[in-house]
MARPA-349759 format. One record per residue (C-alpha): x, y, z; residue number from 1. Coordinates in Angstrom, 3 decimals, always signed. Example, Ala and Ser with C-alpha at 12.3 -4.5 7.8 and 13.67 -1.06 7.14 Angstrom:
BEGIN
{site {+12.300 -4.500 +7.800} 1}
{site {+13.670 -1.060 +7.140} 2}
END
This chain:
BEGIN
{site {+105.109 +123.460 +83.227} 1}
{site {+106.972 +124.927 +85.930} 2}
{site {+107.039 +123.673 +89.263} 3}
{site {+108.082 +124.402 +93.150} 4}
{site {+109.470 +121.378 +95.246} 5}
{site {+110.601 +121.089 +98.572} 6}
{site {+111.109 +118.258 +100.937} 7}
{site {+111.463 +117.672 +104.634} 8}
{site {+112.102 +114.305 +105.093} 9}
{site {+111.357 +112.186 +102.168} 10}
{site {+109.786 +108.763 +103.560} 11}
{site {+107.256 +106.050 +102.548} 12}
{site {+107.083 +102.985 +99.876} 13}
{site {+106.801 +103.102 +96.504} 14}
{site {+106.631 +100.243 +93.227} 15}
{site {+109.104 +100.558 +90.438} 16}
{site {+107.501 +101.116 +87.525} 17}
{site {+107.745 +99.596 +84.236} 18}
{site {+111.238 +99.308 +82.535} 19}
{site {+110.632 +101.015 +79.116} 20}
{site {+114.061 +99.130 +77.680} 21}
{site {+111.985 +95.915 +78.586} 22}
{site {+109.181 +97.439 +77.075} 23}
{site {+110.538 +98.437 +73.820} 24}
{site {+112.002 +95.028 +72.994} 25}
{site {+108.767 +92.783 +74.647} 26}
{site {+106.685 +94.412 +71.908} 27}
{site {+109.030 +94.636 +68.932} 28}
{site {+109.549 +90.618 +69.262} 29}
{site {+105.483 +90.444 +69.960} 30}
{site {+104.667 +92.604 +66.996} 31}
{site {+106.632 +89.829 +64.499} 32}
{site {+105.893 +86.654 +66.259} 33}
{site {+103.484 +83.860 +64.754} 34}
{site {+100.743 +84.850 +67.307} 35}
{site {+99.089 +87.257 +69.657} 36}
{site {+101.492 +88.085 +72.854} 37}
{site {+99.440 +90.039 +76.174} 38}
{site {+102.631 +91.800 +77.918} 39}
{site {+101.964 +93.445 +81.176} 40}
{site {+102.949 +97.005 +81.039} 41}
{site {+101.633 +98.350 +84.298} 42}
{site {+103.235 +101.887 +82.488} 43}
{site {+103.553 +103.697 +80.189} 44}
{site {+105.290 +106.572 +78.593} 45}
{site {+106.079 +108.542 +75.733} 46}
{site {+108.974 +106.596 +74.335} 47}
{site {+106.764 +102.911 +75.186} 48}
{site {+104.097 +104.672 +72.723} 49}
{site {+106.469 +105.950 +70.162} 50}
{site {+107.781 +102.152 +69.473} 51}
{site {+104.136 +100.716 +69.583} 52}
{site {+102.889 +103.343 +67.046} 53}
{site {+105.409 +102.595 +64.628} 54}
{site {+104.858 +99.086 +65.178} 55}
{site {+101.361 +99.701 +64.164} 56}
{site {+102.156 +101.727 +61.334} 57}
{site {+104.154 +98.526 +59.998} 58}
{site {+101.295 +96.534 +60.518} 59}
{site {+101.146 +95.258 +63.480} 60}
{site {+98.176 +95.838 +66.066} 61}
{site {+98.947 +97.145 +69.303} 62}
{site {+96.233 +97.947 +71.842} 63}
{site {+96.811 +99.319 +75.525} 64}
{site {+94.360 +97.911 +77.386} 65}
{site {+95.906 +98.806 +80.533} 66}
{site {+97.612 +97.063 +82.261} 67}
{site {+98.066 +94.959 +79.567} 68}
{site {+99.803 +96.136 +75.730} 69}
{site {+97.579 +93.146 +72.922} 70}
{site {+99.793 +92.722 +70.158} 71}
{site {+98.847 +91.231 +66.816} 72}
{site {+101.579 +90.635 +64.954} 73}
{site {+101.854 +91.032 +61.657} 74}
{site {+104.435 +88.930 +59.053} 75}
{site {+107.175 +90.277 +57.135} 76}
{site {+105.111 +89.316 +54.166} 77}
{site {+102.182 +91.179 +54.658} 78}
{site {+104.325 +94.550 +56.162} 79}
{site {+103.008 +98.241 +55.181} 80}
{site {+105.507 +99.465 +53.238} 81}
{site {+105.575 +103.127 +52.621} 82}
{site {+104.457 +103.758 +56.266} 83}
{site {+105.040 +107.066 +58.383} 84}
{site {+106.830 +105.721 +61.679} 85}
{site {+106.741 +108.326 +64.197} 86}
{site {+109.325 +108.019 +66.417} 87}
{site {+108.931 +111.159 +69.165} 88}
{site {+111.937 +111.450 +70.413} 89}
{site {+112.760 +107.893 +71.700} 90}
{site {+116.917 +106.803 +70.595} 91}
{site {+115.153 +103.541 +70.920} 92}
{site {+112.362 +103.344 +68.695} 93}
{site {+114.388 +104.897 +65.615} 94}
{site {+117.781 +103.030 +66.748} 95}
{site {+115.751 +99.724 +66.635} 96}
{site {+113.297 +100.146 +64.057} 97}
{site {+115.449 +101.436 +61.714} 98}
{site {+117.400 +98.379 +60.780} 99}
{site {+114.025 +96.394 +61.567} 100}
{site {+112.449 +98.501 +58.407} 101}
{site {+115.431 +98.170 +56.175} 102}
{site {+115.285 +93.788 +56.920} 103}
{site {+111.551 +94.021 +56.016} 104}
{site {+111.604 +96.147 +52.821} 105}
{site {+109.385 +98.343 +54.289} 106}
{site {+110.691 +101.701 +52.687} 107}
{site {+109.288 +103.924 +54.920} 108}
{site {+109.780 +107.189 +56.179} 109}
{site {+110.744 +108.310 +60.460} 110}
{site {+109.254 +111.551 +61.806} 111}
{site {+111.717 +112.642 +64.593} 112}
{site {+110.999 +115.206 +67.787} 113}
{site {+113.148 +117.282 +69.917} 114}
{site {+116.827 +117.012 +69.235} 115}
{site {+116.563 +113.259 +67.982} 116}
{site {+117.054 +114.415 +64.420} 117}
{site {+120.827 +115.030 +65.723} 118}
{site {+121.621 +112.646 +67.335} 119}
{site {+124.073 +110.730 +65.716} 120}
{site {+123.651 +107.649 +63.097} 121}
{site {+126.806 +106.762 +62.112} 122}
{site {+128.073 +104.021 +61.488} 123}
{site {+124.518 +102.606 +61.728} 124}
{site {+124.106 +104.328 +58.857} 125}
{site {+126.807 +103.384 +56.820} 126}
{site {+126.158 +100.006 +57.921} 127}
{site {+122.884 +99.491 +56.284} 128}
{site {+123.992 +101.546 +52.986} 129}
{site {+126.514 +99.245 +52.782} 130}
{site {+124.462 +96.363 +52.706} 131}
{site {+121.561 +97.193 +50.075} 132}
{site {+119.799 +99.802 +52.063} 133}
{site {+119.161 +104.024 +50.728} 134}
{site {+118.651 +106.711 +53.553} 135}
{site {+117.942 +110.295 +52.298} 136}
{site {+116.556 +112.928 +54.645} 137}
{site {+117.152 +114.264 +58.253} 138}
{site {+113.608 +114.484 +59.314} 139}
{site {+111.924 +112.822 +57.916} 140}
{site {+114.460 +110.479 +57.732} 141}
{site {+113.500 +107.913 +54.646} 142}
{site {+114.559 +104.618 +53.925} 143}
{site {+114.231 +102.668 +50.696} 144}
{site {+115.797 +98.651 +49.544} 145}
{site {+116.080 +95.766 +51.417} 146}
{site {+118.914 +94.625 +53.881} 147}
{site {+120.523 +91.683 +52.712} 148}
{site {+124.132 +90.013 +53.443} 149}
{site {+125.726 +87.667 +56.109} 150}
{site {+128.141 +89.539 +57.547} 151}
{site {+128.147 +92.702 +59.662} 152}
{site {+129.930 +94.984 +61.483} 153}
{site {+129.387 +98.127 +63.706} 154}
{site {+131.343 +99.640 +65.993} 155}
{site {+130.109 +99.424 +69.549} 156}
{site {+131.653 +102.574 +71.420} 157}
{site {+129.075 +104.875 +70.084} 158}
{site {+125.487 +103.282 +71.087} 159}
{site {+124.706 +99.754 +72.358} 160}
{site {+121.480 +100.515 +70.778} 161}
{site {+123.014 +100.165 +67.517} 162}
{site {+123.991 +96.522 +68.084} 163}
{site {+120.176 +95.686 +69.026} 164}
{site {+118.708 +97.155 +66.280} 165}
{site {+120.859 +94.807 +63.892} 166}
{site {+120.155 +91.634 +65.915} 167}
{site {+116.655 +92.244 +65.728} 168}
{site {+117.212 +93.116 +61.826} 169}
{site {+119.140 +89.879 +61.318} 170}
{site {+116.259 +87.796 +62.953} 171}
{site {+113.865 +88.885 +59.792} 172}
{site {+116.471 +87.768 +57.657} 173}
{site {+116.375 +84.938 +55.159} 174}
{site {+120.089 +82.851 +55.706} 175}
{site {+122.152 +82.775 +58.866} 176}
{site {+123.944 +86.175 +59.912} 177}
{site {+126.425 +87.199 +61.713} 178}
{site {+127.507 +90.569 +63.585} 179}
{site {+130.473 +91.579 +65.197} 180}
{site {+131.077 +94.472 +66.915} 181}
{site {+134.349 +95.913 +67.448} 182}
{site {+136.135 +98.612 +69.762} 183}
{site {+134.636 +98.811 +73.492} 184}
{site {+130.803 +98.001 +73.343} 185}
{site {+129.156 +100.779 +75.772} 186}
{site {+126.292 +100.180 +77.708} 187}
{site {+126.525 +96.434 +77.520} 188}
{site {+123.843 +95.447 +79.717} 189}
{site {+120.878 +96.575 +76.996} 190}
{site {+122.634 +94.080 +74.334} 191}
{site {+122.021 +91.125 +76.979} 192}
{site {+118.643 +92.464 +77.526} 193}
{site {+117.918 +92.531 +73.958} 194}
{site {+119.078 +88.733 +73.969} 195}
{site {+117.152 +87.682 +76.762} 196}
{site {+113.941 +89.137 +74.416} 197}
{site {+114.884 +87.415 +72.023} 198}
{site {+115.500 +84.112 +73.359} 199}
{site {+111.553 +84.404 +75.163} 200}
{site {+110.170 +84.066 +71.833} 201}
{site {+112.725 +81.280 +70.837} 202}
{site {+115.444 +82.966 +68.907} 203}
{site {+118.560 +82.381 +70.863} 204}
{site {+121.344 +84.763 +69.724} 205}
{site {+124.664 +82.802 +70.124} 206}
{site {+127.300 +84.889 +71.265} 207}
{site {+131.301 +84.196 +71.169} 208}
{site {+133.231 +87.450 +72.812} 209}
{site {+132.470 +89.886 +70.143} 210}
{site {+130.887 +88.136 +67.713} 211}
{site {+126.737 +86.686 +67.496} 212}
{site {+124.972 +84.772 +65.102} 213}
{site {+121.951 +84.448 +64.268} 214}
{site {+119.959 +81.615 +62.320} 215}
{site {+117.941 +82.036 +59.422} 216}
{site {+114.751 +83.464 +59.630} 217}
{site {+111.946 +81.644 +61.314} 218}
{site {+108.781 +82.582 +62.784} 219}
{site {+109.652 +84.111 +66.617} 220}
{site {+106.985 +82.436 +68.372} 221}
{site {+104.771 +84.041 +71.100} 222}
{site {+105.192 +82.626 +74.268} 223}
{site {+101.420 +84.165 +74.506} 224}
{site {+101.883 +85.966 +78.001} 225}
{site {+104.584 +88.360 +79.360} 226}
{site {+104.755 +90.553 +82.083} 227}
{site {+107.662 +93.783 +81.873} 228}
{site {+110.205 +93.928 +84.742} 229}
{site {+110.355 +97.062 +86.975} 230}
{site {+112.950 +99.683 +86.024} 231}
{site {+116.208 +100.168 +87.727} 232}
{site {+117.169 +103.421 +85.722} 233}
{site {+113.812 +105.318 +87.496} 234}
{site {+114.386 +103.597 +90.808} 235}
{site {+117.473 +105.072 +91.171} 236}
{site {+115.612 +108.190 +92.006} 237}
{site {+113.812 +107.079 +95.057} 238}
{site {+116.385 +105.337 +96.164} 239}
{site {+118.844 +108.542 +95.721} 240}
{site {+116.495 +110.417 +97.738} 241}
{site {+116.200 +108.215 +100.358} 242}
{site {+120.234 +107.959 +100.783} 243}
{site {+120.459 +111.918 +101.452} 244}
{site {+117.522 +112.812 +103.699} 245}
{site {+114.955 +110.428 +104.338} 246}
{site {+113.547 +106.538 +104.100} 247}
{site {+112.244 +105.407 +101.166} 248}
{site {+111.362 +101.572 +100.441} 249}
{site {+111.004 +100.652 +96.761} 250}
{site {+109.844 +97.409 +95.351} 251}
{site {+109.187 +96.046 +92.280} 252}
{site {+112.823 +95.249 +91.142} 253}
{site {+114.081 +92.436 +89.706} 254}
{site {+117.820 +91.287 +91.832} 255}
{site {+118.470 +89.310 +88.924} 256}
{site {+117.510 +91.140 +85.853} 257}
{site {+120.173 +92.170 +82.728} 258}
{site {+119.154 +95.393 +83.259} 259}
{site {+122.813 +97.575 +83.852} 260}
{site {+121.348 +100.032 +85.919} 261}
{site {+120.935 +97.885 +88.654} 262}
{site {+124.045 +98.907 +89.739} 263}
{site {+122.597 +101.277 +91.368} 264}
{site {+122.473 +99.577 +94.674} 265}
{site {+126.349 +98.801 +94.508} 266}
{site {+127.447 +102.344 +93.774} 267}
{site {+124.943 +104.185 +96.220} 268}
{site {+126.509 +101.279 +99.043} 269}
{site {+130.183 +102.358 +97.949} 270}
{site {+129.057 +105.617 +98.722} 271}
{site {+128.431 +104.447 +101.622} 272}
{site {+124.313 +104.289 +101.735} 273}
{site {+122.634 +102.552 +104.290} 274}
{site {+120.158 +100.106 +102.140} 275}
{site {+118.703 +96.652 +103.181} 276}
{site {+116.418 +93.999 +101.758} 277}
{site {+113.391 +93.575 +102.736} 278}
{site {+111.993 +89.835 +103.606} 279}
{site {+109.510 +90.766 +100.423} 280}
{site {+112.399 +91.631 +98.850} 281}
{site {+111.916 +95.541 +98.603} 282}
{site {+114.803 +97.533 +98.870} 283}
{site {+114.824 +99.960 +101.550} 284}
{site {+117.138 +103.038 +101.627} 285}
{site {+118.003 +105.431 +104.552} 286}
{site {+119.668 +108.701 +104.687} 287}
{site {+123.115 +107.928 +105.093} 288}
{site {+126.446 +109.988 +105.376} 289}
{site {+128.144 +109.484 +101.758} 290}
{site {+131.458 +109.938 +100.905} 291}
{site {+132.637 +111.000 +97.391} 292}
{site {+134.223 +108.000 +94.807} 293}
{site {+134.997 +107.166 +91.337} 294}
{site {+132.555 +105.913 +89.225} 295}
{site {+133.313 +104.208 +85.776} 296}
{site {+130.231 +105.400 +83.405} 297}
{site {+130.653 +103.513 +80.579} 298}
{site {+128.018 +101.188 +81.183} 299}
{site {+125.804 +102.932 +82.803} 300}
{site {+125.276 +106.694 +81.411} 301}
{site {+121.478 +107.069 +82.780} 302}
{site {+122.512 +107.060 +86.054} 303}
{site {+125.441 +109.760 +85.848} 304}
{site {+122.303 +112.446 +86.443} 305}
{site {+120.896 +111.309 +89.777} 306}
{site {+124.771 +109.887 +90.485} 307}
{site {+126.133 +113.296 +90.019} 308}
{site {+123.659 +114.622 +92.601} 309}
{site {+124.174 +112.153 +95.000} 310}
{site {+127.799 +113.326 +94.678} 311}
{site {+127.248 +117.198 +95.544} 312}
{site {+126.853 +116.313 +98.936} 313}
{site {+129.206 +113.399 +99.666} 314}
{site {+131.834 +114.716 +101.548} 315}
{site {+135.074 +114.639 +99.635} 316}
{site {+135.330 +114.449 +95.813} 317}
{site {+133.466 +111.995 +93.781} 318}
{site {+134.939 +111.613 +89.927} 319}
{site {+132.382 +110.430 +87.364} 320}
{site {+134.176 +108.893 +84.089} 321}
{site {+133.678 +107.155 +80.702} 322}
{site {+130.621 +109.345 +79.931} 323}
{site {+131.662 +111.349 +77.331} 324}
{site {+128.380 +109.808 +75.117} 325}
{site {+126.030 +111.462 +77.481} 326}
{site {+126.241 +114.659 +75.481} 327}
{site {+124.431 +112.769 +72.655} 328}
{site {+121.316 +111.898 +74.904} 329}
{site {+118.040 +114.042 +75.168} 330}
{site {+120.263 +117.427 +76.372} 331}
{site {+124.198 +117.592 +76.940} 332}
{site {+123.881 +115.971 +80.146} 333}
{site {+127.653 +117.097 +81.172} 334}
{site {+126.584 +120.130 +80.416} 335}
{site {+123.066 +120.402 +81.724} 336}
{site {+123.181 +117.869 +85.178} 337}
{site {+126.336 +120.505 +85.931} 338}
{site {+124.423 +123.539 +85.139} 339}
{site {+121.313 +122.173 +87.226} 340}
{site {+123.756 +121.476 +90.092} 341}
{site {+125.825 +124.820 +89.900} 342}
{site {+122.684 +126.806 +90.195} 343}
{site {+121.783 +124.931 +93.390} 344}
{site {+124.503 +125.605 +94.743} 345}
{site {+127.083 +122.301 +94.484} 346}
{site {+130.913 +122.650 +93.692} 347}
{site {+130.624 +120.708 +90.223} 348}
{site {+132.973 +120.858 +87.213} 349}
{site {+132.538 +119.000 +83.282} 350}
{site {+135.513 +117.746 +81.245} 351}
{site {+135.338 +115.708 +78.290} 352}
{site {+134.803 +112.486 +79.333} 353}
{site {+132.717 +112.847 +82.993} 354}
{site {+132.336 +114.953 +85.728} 355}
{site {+134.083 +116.126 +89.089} 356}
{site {+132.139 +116.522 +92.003} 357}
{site {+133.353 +118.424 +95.577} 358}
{site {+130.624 +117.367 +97.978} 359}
{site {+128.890 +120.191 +100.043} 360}
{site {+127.215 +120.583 +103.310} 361}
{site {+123.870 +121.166 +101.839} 362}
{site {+122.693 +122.728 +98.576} 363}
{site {+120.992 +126.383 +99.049} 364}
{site {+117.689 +125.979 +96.456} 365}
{site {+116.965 +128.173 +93.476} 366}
{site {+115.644 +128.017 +89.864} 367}
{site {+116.744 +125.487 +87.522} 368}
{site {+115.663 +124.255 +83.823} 369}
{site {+115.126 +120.721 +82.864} 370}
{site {+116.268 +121.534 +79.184} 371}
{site {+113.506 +119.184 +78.445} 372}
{site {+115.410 +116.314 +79.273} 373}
{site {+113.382 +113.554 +81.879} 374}
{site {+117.021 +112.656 +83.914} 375}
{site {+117.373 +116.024 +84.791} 376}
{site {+114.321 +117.283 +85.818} 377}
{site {+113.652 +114.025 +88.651} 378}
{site {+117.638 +115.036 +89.549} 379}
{site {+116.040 +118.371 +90.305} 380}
{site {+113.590 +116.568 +92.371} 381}
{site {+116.330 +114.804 +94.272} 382}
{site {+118.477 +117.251 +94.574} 383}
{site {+115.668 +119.490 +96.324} 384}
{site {+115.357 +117.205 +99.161} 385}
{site {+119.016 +118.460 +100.139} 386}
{site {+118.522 +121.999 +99.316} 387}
{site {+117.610 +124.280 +101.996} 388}
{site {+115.061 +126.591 +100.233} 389}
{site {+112.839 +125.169 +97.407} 390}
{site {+113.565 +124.222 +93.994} 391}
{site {+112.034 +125.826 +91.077} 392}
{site {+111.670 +123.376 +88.102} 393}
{site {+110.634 +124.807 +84.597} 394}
{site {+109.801 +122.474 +81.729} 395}
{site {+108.993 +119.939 +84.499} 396}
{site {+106.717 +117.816 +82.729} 397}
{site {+109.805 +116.259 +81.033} 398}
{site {+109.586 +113.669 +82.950} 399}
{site {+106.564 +112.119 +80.939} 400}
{site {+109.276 +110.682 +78.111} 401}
{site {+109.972 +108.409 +80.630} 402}
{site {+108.087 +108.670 +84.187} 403}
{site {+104.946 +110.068 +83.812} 404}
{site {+103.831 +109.239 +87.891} 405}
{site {+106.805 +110.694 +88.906} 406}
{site {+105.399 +114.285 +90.795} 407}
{site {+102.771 +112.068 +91.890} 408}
{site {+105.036 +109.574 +93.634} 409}
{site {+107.581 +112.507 +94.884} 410}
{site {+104.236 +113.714 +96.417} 411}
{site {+103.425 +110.279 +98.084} 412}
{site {+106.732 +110.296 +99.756} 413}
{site {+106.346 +114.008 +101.108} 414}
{site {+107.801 +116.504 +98.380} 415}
{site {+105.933 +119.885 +98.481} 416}
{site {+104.504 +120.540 +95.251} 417}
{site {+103.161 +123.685 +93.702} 418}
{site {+102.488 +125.203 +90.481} 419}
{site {+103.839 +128.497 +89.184} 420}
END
């Protein structure tokens, strides 16, 4: 799908929608607790239904009955082993499920989309092998055995996803096991996430610096209702374009969730945004002159997309840092938010471990790809309402891994949208 956007002045209110990381981990702990859990889920995407089809291939039940995901859980005992899990091309669902089907026995197999099947493994990988577990296969990817030890390891600089996927693993687990994870742990945030899932169905994860433990398996147990937290990794868009060229009001968001991205508001303020909080507690964001900044990315790599375009026209230079992992996410995002940018017309530059950013005036328009990668097509979007002739998106309906309303709410708040 290839679209044409422009903007005049971007203004109006909007609600954050769903935060899939929420999502993913409400229904993984629902789909092996000792009784039905409702979860509100006001949204959904592609990468939501990728984990609660495999979950259903398991054995579990999982029925959207919007707004609302049913789960049925199943028991480790009574798990369909020799299932098909397909994964699309959510990190998420195969980083979590993974070590969840290797604790379970399952021996099952992961169809993988898009450029999933490449992203890296290791030292997941090796980590499982290591403890009783045979992979074989790129895609599918197959698993066979049964995890089993106390101790574990994994190194925490490649994906924080890695470390959830074990302490969800280790909760299925017969004795009391523990995990450390060494070097830097990236993305932090989505480990504390995945303990405060955890702890809602009453398995506390106890944590000491680098090191948790877990006790021995015992039923997680459903705290029956849940409702999923609004996402501060998609509000960041809305709030980006209200910053440049408009007003936008979002609400929805959660000022004291674990979710990393809420950083959002801090960085966008250093910039030197104009944003206030509502009496309902909406945040409200006005175009603003920005200046350019440094920005450590180590904990936050879905933002360096829409960050990067808030950058291009910040006066000054804005350095971006500590993202060297985001070439391992849905595209090269160095590569690809750069490109995107470049063709717009901003003053952008990629080096190995972020980006450099010399703000411009305004960027001219033109035609850009979203190299099928949801981040970069909504930074499109953004970056349109600063460009002065339209921007031409193609693969545009990228944005459905992760934010399928998104045209629709760029349309509420005054984008120009047209097929081509």
């Amino acid at each position: 799908m290839k679209l044409s956007l422009s903007f005049d002045a971007p203004k109006g209110k909007i609600k954050a929608i769903t935060s899939k990381s929420v999502a993913h981990r409400l229904l993984i702990c629902s789909a092996f607790a000792d009784s039905p859990t409702r979860i509100l889920c006001e949204e959904t995407n592609k990468d939501i239904e990728a984990t609660a089809a495999c979950l259903d291939a398991l054995g579990a039940n999982i029925q959207r009955n919007a707004p609302y995901y049913d789960v049925i859980p199943v028991s480790p005992e009574n798990i369909t082993r020799g299932a098909t899990l397909p994964c699309g091309e959510s990190g998420s669902t195969l980083r979590f499920l993974l070590p969840i089907a290797a604790a379970l026995g399952a021996d099952c197999s992961f169809l993988l989309e898009g450029r999933l099947a490449d992203r890296p493994l290791s030292p997941l990988r090796e980590e499982l092998e290591s403890h009783g577990v045979s992979i074989s296969g790129k895609n599918p990817l197959s698993i066979s055995g049964k995890l089993c030890g106390r101790e574990f390891s994994i190194d925490g600089s490649v994906s924080s996803q890695f470390v959830s996927g074990l302490l969800f693993a280790l909760t299925l687990l017969e004795n009391e096991a523990r995990l450390t994870v060494t070097g830097k742990i990236e993305s932090a945030p989505y480990i504390d996430i995945t303990c405060y899932a955890l702890s809602l169905f009453g398995a506390p994860v106890q944590k000491n610096e680098n090191k948790f433990t877990v006790g021995a398996r015992s039923s997680l147990t459903s705290p029956s209702y849940l409702e999923a937290e609004g996402d501060w990794s998609n509000a960041a868009f809305p709030l980006a374009l209200g910053v440049l060229s408009g007003e936008v009001e979002v609400c929805g968001l959660n000022p004291d969730s674990a979710q990393g991205d809420k950083r959002i508001i801090d960085i966008l303020l250093r910039f030197g945004a104009d944003i206030s909080v509502s009496d309902n507690g909406s945040y409200i964001a006005r175009r603003s002159n920005l200046k350019g900044i440094d920005i450590d990315a180590s904990q936050i790599p879905d933002l360096v997309p829409v960050l990067a375009t808030v950058a291009s026209v910040a006066e000054g230079r804005t350095r971006i840092y500590g993202a060297s992992r985001l070439r391992l996410k849905e595209s090269d995002r160095l590569f690809t938010v750069s490109d995107m940018l470049r063709r717009l017309g901003a003053k952008i530059e990629e080096n190995d471990d972020g980006l450099t950013v010399e703000g411009v005036r305004a960027l001219r328009g033109g035609s850009v790809s979203s190299y099928n990668d949801h981040r970069i097509a909504m930074s499109a979007a953004v970056a349109a309402s600063v460009c002065e002739s339209a921007v031409e998106i193609d693969g545009a309906e990228a944005v459905n891994k992760s934010y399928p309303t998104f045209w629709e709410d760029a349309g509420s708040l005054g984008a120009k949208i047209s097929d081509i």
